[in-house]
C-alpha positions as CSV (number, residue, x, y, z in Angstrom):
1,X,0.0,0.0,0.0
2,X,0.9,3.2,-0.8
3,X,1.6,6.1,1.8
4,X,1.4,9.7,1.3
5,X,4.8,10.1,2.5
6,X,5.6,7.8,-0.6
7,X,4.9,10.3,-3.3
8,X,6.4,13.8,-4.0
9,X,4.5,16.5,-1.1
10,X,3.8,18.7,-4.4
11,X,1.7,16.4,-6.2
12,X,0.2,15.3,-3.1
13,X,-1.1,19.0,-1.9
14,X,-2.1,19.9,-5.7
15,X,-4.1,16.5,-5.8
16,X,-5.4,17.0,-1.5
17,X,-6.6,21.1,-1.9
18,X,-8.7,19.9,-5.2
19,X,-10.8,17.7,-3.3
20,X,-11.1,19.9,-0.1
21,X,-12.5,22.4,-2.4
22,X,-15.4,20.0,-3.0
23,X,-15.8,19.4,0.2
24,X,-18.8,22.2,1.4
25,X,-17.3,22.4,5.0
26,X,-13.9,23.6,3.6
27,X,-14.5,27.9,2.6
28,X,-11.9,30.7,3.2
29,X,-13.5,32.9,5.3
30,X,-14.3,36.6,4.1
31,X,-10.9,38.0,5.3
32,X,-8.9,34.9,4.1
33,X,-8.7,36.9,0.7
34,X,-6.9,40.5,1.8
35,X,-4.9,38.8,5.0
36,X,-1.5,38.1,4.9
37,X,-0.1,34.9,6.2
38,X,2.3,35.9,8.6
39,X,4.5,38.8,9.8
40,X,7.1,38.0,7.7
41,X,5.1,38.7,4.5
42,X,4.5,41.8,3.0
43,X,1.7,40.7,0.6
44,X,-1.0,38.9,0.8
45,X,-0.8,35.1,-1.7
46,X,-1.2,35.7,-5.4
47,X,-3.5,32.8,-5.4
48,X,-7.0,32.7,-4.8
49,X,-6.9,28.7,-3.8
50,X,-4.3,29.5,-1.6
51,X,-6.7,28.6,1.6
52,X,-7.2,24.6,0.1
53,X,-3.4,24.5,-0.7
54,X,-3.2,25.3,3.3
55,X,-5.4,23.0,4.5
56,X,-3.9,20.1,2.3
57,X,-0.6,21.2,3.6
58,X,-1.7,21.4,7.5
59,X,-3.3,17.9,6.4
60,X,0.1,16.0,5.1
61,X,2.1,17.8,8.5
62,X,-0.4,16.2,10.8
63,X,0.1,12.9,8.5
64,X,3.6,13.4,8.6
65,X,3.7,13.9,12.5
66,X,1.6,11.0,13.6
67,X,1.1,12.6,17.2
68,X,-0.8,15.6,18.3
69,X,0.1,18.7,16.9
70,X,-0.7,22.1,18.0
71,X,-1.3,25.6,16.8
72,X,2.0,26.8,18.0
73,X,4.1,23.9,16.3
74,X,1.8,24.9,12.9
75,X,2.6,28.8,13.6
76,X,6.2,27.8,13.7
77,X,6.2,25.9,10.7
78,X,4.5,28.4,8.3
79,X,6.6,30.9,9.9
80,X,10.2,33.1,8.2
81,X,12.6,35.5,8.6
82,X,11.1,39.0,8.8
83,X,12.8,42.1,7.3
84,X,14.0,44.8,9.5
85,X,15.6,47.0,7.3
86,X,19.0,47.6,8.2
87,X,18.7,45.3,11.5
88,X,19.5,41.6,11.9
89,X,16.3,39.7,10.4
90,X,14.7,37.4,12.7
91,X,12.2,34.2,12.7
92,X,8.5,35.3,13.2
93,X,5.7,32.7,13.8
94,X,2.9,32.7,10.6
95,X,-0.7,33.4,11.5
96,X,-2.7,31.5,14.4
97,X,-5.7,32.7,13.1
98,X,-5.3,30.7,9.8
99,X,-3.9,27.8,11.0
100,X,-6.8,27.8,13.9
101,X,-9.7,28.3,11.2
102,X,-8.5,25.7,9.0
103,X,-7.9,23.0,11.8
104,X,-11.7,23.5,12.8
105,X,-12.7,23.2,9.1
106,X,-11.1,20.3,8.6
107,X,-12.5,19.0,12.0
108,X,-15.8,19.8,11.2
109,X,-15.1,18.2,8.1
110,X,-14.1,14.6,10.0
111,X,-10.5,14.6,8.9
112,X,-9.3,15.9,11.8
113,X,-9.6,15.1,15.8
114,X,-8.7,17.1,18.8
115,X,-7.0,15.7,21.8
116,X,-7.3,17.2,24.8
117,X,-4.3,19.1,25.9
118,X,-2.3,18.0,22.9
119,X,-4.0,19.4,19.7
120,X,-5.0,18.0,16.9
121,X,-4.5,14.6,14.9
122,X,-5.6,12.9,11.7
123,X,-8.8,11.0,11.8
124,X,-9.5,7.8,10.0
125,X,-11.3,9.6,7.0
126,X,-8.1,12.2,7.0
127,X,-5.6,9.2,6.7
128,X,-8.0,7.2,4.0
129,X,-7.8,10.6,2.4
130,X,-4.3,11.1,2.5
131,X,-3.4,7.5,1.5
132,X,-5.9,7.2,-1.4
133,X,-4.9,10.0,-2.8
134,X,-1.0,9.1,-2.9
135,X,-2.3,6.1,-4.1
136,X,-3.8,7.9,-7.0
137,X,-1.0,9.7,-7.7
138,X,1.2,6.6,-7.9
139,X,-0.4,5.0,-10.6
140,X,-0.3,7.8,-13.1
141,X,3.3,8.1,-12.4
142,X,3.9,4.1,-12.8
143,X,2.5,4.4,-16.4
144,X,4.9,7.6,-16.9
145,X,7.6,5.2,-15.4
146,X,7.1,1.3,-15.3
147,X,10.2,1.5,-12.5
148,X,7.9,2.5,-10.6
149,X,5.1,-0.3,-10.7
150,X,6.5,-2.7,-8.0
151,X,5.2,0.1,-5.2
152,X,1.6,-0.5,-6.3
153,X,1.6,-4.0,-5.1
């Protein structure tokens, strides 16, 4: 069986944020559209999808984890340097608010559970997700490249 830490994370949070944006619980909130994603950013994304492309990501750290991850951990990881100007740059956090929106889409959503006093894990449905899709994804590239086939079984 194939795991989505088995295919390449691009094609995996391409393939991910196209079916959260079927999904009717998954919508970027009003704001989500002017909002920048962090400190460190001066502009707000270029891409209008960016809020699925999120949420798949966010998705594929909490497979990639396996424990309980919180918001804090997720503000660290979509954090960066900021610029100062002439003064040392220095690591900034990304946005909580994001981060904490799309972990209660997604849990409304069933792909995500929270645990008390640890955060939040992958559900069942959020694995099965997760692992159908990479398996997806693995068979179009084993007809690009037969090499490739032996994963499949």
């Amino acid at each position: 069986m194939v795991t989505a830490l088995e295919v390449p994370a691009d094609l995996l949070i391409e393939r991910v944020a196209q079916k959260l944006k079927q999904m009717p619980q998954i919508r970027p909130p009003a704001w989500a559209y002017y909002v920048k994603t962090g400190v460190h950013k001066e502009r707000p994304p270029e891409d209008p999808e960016w809020w699925y492309y999120r949420a798949a990501s966010i998705l594929r750290k909490l497979y990639k984890r396996g424990t309980p991850v919180g918001i804090e951990r997720l503000r660290t990881a979509y954090g960066g340097r900021v610029n100062r100007g002439v003064a040392p740059e220095h690591f900034v956090k990304g946005s909580g608010s994001i981060v904490r929106k799309i972990l209660q889409q997604l849990e409304r959503a069933g792909l995500v559970v929270k645990v008390r006093g640890k955060g939040r894990t992958l559900s069942p449905r959020g694995r099965s997700l997760l692992d159908n899709t990479a398996y997806e994804i693995m068979k179009e590239l084993a007809e690009k490249n037969p090499a490739l086939r032996k994963y499949l079984a």
